[in-house]
C-alpha positions as CSV (number, residue, x, y, z in Angstrom):
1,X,162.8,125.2,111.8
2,X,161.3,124.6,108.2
3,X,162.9,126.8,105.8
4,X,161.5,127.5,102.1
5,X,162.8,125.0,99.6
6,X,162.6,126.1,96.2
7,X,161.9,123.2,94.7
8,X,159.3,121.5,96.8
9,X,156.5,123.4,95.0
10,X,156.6,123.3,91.4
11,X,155.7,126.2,89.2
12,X,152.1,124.5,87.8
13,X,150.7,127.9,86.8
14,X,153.6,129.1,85.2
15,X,154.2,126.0,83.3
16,X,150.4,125.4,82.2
17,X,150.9,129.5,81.1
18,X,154.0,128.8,79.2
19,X,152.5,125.6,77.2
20,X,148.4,126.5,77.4
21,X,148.7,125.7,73.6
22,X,149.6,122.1,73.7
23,X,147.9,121.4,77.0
24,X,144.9,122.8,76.0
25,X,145.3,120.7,72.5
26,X,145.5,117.9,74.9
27,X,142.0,118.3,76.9
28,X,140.0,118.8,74.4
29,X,141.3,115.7,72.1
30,X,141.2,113.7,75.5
31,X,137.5,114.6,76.5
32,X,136.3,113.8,73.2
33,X,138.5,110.5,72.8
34,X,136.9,109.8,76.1
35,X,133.2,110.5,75.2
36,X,133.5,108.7,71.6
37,X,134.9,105.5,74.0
38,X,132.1,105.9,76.6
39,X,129.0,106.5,73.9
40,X,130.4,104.2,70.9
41,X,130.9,107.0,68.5
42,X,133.7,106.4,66.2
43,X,133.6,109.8,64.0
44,X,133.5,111.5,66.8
45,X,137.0,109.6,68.6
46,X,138.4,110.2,65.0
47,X,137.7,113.7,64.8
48,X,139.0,114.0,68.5
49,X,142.7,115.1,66.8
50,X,141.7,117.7,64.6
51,X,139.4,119.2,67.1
52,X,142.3,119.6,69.7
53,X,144.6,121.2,67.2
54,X,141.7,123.8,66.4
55,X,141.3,124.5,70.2
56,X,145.4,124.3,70.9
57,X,146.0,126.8,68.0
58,X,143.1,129.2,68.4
59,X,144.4,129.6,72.1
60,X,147.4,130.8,70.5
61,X,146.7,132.6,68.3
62,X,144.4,135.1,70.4
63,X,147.0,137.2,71.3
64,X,150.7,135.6,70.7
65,X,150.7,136.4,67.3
66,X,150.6,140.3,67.6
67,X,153.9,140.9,66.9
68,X,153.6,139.5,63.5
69,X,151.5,142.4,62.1
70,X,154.3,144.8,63.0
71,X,156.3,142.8,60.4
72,X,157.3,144.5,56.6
73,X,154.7,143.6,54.2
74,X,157.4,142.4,52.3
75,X,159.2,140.1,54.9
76,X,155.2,138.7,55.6
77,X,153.2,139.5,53.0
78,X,149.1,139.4,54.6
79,X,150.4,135.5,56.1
80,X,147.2,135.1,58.6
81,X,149.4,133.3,61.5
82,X,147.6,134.3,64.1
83,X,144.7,132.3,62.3
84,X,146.3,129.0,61.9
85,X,142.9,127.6,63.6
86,X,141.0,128.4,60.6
87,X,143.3,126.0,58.3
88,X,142.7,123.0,61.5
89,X,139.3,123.6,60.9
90,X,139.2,123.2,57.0
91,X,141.7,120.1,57.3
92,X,139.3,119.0,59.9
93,X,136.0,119.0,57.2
94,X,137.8,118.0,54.7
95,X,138.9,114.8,56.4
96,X,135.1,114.1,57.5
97,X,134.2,115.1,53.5
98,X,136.8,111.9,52.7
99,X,135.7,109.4,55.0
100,X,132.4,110.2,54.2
101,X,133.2,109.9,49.9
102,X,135.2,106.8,51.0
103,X,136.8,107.4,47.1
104,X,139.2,105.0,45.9
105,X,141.2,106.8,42.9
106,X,140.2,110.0,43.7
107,X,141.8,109.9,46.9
108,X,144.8,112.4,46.2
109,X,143.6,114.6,43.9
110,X,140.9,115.7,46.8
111,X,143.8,115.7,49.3
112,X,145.7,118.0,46.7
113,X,142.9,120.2,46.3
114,X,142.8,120.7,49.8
115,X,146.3,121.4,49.8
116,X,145.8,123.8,47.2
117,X,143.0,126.2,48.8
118,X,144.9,125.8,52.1
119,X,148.1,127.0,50.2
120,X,146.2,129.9,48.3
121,X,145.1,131.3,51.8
122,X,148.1,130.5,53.6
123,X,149.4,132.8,50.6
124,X,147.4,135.9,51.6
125,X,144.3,134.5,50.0
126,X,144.8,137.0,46.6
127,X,142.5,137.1,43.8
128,X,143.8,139.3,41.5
129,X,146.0,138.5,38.5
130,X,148.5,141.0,39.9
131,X,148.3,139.5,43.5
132,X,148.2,135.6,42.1
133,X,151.5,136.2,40.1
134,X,153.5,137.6,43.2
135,X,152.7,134.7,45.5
136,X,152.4,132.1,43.4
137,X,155.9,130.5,44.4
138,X,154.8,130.7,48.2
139,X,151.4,128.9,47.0
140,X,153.2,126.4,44.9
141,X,156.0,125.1,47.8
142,X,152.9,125.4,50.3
143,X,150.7,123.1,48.3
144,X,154.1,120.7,48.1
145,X,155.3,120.7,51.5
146,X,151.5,119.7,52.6
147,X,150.5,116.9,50.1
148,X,154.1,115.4,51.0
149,X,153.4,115.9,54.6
150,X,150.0,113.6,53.5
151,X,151.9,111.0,52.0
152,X,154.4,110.6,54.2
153,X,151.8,110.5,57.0
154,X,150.2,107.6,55.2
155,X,152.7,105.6,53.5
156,X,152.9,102.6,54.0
157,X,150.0,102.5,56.9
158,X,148.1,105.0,58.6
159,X,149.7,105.4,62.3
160,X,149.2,108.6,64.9
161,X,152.5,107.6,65.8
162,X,154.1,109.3,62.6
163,X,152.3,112.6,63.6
164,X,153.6,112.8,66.9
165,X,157.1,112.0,65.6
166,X,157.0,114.8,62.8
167,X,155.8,117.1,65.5
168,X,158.2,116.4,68.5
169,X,161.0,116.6,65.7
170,X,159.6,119.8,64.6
171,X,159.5,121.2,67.9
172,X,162.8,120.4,69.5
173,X,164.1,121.4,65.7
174,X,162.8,124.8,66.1
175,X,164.6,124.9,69.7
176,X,167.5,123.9,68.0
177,X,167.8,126.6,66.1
178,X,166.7,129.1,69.1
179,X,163.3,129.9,67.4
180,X,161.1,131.7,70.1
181,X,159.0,129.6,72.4
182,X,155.7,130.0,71.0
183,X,156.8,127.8,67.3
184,X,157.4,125.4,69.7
185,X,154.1,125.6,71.2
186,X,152.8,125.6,67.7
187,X,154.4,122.3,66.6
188,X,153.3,120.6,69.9
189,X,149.8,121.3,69.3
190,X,149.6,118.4,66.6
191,X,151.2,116.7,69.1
192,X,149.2,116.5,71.9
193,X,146.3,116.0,70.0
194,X,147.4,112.9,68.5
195,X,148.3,112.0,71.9
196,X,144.7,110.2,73.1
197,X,144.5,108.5,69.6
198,X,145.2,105.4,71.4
199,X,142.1,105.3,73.6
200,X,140.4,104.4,70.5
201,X,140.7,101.8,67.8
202,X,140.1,104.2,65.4
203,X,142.5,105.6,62.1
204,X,142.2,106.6,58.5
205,X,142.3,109.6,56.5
206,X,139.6,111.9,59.4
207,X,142.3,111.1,61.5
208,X,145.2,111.7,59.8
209,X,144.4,114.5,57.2
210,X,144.0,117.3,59.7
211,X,147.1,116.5,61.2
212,X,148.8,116.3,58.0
213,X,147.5,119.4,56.8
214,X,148.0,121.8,59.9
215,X,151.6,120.4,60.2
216,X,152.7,121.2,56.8
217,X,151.1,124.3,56.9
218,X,152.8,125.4,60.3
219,X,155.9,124.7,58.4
220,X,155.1,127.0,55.4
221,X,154.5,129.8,57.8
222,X,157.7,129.3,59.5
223,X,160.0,129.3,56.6
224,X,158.0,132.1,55.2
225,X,158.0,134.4,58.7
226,X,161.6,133.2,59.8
227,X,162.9,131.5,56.8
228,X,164.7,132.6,53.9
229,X,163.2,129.9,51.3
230,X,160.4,132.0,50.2
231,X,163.2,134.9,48.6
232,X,166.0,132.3,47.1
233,X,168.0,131.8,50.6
234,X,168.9,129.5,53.5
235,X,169.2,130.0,56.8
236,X,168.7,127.7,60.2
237,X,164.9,127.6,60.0
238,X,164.2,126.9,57.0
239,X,166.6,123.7,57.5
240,X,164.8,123.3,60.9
241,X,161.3,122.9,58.8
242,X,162.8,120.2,56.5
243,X,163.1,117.8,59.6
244,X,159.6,116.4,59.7
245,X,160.2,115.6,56.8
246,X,163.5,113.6,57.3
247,X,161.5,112.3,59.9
248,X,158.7,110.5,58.5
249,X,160.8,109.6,55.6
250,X,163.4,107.3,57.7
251,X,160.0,105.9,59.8
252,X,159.5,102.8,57.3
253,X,162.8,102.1,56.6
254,X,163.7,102.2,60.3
255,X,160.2,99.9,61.0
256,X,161.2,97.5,58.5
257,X,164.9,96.7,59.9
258,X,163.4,96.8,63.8
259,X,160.6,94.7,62.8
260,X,162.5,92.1,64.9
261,X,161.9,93.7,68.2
262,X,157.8,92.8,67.9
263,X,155.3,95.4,69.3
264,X,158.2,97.8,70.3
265,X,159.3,98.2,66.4
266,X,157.5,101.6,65.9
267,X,158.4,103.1,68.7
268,X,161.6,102.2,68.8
269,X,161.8,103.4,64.9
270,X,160.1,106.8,65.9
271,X,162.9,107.7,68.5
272,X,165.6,106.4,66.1
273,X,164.2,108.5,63.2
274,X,163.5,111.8,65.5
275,X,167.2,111.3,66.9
276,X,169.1,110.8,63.5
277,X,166.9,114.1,62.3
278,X,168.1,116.2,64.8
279,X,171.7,114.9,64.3
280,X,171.5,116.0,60.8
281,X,170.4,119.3,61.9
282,X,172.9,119.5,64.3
283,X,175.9,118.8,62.1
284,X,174.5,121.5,59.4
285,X,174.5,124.0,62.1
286,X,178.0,123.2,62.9
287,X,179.3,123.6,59.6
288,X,177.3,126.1,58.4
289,X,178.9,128.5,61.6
290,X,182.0,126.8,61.0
């Protein structure tokens, strides 16, 4: 007699429900990786990223992010999360505007003005004196946490790798701190996208800016929904937004003394970097509940 096993049949539906965000981030950075390959487009295999994490996050944010609005004004102040697409799509022209300036010394201070007007709408977009005084702090650490995000990303070479290890760290960082399941959706996104990058022989800064961009910005809105940073505190997500961070910062050091091992080098440096962040974290955690 056959009897029902449990386990032969794998939940598909439920798990493509439970991370539609990522998965969907995925596809669409995939078909158009695959496309640039097949027709010999190269802007459009670099733009393949930042597409996927405008697809990935407006999935989300359709309906996930209704709870937010139910939030005090002054806990959240007017932060659009449930429109995190719309910064994807501003990092994603302003990396096309870059590659297509190609500019030489004027590189960061167009990548900081980017980071500014991202920062100034991730701040509630004010325009008031009134309005531009009271969010000012929120603007000016938003502004910081994304052009570090940008050089980090790109120091010393320009490698999807780095994204996908600032994001996985993100991600299993906001587990760690029992965040709910859609932040970790959110940092996947990036992700995934970055994910196909190796179809093509493509990278610079319409590759990497979007990706820089939307992950420091996804940390901004963490620390400012769940953190205490923005109002002079400190509490488990806020230290769970810092690991990226750590992340990317260890990356070249960790490259440099594992250049030994050949090919394998960055990878190997990735996992060691993601695995010493979340050991920090960990031990924080630990002492911080005693």
């Amino acid at each position: 007699m056959l009897t029902h096993n449990a386990f032969s049949r794998p939940d598909l539906a439920g798990f493509a429900h439970g991370y539609h965000g990522p998965l969907i981030s995925l596809g669409v950075a995939l078909l158009l990786a695959v496309a640039a390959r097949m027709f010999r487009t190269p802007a459009l295999g670099a733009a393949s990223a930042g597409a996927g994490v405008v697809a990935g996050w407006f999935a989300l944010g359709s309906t996930s992010f209704s709870w937010l609005h139910r939030l005090p004004a002054d806990i959240l102040p007017r932060l659009p999360a449930d429109r995190l697409w719309v910064l994807g799509v501003w990092g994603l022209a302003g990396g096309m505007v870059i590659a297509r300036l190609n500019p030489s010394r004027a590189l960061w201070p167009l990548i900081a003005g980017l980071a500014v007007v991202a920062a100034w709408w991730l701040a509630g977009a004010p325009v008031s004196r009134g309005e531009l005084l009271a969010v000012w702090p929120l603007a000016a650490g938003a502004t910081a946490a994304i052009v570090l995000m940008a050089y980090l990303v790109a120091a010393p070479a320009i490698e999807p790798i780095r994204i996908v290890a600032a994001a996985v760290t993100l991600a299993v960082a906001f587990h760690q701190v029992d965040a709910p399941r859609l932040w970790i959706q959110l940092a996947l996104v990036p992700a995934a996208a970055a994910l196909p990058l190796r179809l093509i022989p493509v990278s610079g800064w319409l590759v990497m800016l979007p990706l820089a961009l939307d992950l420091g910005a996804l940390d901004v809105v963490a620390v400012s929904a769940l953190g205490r940073l923005p109002r002079g505190g400190f509490r488990a997500m806020d230290a769970a937004a810092l690991t990226p961070f750590l992340t990317l910062g260890l990356l070249p050091w960790l490259a440099t003394r594992l250049s030994g091992t050949g090919r394998a080098a960055r990878v190997l440096a990735a996992i060691t970097a993601f695995c010493l962040s979340m050991a920090t974290l960990w031990v924080w955690l630990r002492v911080r509940t005693g």
